[in-house]
N, CA, C and O atoms as a Tinker XYZ file with bonds, in Angstrom:
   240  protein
     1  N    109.262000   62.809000  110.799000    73     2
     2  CA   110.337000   63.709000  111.134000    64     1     3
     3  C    110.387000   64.870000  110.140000    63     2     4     5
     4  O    110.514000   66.056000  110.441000    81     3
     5  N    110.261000   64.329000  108.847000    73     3     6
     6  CA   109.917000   66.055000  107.882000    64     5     7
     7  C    109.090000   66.878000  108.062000    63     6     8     9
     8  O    109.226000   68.087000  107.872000    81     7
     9  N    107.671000   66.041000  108.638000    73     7    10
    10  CA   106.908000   67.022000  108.969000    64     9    11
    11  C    107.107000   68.033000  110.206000    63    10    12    13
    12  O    106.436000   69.051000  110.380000    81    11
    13  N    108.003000   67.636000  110.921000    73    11    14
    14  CA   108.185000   68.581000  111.840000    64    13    15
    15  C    109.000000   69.493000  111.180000    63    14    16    17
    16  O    108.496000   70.609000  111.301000    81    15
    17  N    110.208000   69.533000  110.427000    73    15    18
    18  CA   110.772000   70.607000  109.788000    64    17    19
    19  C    110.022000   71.351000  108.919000    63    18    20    21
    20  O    110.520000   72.456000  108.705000    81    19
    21  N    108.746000   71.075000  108.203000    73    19    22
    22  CA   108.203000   71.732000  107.245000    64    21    23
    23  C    107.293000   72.857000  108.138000    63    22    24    25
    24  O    106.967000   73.995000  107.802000    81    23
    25  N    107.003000   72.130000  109.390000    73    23    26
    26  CA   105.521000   72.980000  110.300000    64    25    27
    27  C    106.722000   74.138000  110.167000    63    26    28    29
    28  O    106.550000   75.096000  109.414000    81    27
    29  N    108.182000   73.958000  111.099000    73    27    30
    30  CA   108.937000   75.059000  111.755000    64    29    31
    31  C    109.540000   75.762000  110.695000    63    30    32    33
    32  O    110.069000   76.822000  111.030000    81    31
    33  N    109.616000   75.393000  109.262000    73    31    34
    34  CA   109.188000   76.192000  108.248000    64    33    35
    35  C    108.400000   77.061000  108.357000    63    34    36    37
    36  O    108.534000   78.246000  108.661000    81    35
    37  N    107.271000   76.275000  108.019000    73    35    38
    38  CA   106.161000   77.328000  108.411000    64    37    39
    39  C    105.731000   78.690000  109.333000    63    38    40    41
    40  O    104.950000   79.619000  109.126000    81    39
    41  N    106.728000   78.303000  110.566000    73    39    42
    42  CA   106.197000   79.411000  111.597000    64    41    43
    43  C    107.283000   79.911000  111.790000    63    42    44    45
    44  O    107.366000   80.852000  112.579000    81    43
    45  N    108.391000   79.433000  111.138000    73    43    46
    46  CA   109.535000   80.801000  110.645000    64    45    47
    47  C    108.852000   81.642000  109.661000    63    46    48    49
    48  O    108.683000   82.735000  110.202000    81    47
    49  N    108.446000   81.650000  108.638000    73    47    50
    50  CA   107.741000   82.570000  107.438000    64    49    51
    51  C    106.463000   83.372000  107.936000    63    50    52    53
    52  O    106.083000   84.460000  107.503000    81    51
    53  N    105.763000   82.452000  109.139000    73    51    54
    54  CA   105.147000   83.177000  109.237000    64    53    55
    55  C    105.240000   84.569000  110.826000    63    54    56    57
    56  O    104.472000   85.493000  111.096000    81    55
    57  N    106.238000   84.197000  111.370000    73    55    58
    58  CA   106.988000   85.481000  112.134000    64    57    59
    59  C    107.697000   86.142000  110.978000    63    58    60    61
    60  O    107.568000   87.356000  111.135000    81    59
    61  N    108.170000   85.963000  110.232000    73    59    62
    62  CA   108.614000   86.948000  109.464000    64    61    63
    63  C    107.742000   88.019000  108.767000    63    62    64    65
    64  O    107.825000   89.244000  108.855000    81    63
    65  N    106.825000   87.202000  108.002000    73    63    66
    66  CA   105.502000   88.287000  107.393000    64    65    67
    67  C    104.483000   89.346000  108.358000    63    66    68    69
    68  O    103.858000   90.318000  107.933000    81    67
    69  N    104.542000   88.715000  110.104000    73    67    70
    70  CA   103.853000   89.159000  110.975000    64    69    71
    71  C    105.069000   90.769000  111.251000    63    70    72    73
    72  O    104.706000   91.944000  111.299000    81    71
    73  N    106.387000   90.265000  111.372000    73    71    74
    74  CA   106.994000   91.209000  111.755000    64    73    75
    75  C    107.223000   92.443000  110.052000    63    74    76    77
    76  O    107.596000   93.613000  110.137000    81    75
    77  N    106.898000   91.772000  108.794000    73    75    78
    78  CA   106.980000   92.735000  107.967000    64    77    79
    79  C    105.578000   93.402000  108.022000    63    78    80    81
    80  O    105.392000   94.445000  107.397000    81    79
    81  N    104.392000   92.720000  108.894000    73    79    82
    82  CA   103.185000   93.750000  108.577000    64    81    83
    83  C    103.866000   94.403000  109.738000    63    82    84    85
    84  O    104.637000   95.269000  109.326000    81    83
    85  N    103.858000   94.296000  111.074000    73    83    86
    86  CA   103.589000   95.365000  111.898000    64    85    87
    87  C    104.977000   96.674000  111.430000    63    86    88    89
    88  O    104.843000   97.783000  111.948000    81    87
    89  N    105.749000   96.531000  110.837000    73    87    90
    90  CA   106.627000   97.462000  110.712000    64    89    91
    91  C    106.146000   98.671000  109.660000    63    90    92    93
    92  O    106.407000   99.873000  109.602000    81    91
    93  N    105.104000   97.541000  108.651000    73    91    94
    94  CA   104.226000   98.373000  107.602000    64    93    95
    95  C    103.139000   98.880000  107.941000    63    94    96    97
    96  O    102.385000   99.602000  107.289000    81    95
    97  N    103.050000   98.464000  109.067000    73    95    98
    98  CA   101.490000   99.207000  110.101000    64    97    99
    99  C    102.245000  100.947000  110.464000    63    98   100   101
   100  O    101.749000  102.006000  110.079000    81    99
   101  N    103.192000  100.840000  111.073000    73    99   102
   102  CA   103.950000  101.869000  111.875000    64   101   103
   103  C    103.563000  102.553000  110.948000    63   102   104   105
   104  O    102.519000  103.178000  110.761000    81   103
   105  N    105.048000  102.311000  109.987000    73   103   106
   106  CA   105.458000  103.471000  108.428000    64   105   107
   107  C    103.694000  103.849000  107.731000    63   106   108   109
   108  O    103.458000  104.951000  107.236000    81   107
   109  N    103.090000  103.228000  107.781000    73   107   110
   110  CA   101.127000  103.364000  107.366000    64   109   111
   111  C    101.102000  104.533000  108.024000    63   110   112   113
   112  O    101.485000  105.602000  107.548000    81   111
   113  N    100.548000  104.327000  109.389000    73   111   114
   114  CA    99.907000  105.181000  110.415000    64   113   115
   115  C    100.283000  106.313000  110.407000    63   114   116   117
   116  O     99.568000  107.018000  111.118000    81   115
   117  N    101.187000  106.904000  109.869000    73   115   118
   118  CA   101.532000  108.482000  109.829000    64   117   119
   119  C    101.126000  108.891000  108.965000    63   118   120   121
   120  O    101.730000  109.925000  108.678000    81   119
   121  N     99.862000  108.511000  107.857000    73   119   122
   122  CA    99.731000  109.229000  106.748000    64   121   123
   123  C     97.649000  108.288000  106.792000    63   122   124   125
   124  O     96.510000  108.665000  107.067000    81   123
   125  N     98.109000  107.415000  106.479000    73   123   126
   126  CA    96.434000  106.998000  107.221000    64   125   127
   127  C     96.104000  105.736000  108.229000    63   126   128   129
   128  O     96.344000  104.536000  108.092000    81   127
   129  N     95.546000  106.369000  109.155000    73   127   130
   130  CA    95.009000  105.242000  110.465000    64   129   131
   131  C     94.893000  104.043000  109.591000    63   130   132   133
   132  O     95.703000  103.131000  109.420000    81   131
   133  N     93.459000  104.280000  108.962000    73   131   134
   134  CA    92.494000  103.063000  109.009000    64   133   135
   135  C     92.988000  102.264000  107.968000    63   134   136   137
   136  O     92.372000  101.204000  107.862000    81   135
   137  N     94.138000  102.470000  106.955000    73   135   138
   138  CA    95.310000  101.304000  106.518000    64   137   139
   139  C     95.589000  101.024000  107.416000    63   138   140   141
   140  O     94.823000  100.207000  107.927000    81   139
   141  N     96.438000  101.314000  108.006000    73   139   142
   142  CA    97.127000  100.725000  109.615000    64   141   143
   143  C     96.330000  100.138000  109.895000    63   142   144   145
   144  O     96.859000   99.027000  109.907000    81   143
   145  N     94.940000   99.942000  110.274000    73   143   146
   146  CA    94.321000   99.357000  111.030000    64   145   147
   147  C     93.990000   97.762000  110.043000    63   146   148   149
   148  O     93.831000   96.586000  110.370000    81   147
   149  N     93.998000   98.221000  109.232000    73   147   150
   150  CA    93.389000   96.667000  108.311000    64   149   151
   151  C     94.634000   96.085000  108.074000    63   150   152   153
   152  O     94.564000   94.920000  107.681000    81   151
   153  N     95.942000   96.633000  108.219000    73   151   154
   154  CA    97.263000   95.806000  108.092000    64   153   155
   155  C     97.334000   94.990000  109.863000    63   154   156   157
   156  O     97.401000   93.819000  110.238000    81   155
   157  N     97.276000   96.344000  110.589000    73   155   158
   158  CA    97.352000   95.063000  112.027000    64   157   159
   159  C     96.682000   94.154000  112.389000    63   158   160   161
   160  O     97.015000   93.406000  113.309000    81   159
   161  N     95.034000   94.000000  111.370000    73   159   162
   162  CA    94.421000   93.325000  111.946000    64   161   163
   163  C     95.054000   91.673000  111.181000    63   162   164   165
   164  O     95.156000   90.496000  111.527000    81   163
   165  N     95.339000   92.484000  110.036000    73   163   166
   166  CA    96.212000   91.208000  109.353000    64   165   167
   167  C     97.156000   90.287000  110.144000    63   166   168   169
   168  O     97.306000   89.066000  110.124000    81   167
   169  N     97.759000   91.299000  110.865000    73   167   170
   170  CA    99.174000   90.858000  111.220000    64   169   171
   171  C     98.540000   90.024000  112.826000    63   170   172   173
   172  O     98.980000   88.915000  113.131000    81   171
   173  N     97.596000   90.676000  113.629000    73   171   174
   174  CA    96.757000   90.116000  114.464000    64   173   175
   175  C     96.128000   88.160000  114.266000    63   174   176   177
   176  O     96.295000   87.192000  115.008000    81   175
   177  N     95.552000   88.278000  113.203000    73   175   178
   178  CA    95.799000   86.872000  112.573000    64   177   179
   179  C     96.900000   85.987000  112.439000    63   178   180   181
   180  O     96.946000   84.848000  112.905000    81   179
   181  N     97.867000   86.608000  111.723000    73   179   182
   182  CA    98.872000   85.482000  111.573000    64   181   183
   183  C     99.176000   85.369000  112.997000    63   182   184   185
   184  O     98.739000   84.326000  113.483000    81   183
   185  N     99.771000   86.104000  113.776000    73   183   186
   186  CA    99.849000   86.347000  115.335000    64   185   187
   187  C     99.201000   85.118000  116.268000    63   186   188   189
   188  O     99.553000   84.373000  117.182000    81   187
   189  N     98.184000   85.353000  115.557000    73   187   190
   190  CA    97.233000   83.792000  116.230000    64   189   191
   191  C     97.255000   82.882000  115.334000    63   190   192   193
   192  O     96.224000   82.218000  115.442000    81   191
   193  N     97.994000   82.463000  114.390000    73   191   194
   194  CA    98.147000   81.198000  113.911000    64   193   195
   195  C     99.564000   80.998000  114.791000    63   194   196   197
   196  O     99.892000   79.995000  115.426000    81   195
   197  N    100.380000   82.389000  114.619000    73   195   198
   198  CA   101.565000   81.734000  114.954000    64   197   199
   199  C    101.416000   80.810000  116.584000    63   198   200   201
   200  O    102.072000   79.822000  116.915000    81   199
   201  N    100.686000   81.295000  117.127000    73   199   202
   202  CA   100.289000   80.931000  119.327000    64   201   203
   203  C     99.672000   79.261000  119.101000    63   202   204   205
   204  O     99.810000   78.287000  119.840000    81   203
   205  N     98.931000   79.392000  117.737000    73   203   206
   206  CA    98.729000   78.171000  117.944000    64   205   207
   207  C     99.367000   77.301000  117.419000    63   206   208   209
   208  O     99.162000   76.231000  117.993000    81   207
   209  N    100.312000   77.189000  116.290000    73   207   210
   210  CA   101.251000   76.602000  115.565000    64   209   211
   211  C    102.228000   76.097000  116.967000    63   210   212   213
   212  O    102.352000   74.952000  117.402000    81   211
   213  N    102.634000   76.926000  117.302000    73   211   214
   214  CA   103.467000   76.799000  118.613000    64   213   215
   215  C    103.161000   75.742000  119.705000    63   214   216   217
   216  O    103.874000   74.851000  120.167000    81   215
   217  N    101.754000   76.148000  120.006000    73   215   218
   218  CA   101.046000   75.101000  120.883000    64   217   219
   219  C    101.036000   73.958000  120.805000    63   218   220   221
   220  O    101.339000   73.156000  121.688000    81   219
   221  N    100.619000   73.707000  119.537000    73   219   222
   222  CA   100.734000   72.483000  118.974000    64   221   223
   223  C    101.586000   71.667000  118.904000    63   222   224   225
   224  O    101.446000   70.450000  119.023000    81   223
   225  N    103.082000   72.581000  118.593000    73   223   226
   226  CA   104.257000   71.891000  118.537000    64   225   227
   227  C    104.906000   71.612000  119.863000    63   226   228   229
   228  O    105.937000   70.940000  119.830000    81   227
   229  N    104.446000   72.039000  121.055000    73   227   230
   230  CA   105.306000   72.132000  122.244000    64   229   231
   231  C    104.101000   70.780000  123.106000    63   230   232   233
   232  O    104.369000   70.391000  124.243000    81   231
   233  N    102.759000   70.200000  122.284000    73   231   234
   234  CA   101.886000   69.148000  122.573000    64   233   235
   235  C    102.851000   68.060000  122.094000    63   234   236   237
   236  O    102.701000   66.937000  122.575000    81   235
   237  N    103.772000   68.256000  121.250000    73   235   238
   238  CA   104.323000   66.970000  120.494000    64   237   239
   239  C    105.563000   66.500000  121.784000    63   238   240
   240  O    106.271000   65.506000  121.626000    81   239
């Protein structure tokens, strides 16, 4: 049973850091693309941990 609170830990922090890159992608992109681009690809990742974190938890 903890481990289920620690995962949804987890994929609370990690929507949060996904939503602090893409906001730091935006504020980026008006001064240089290709930051922007290596921050979304960041945020693209966690993005797909978060789909599968999820998955996983909705298998339980």
């Amino acid at each position: 049973m903890f481990g289920w609170f620690k995962s949804k830990e987890k994929l609370e922090r990690l929507k949060e850091r996904y939503t602090y890159l893409m906001r730091k992608s935006y504020k980026v992109a008006l001064k240089d693309e290709r930051e922007s681009d290596r921050i979304q690809q960041r945020a693209k990742e966690i993005f797909d941990e978060i789909k599968y974190l999820s998955l996983k938890n909705a298998d339980k």
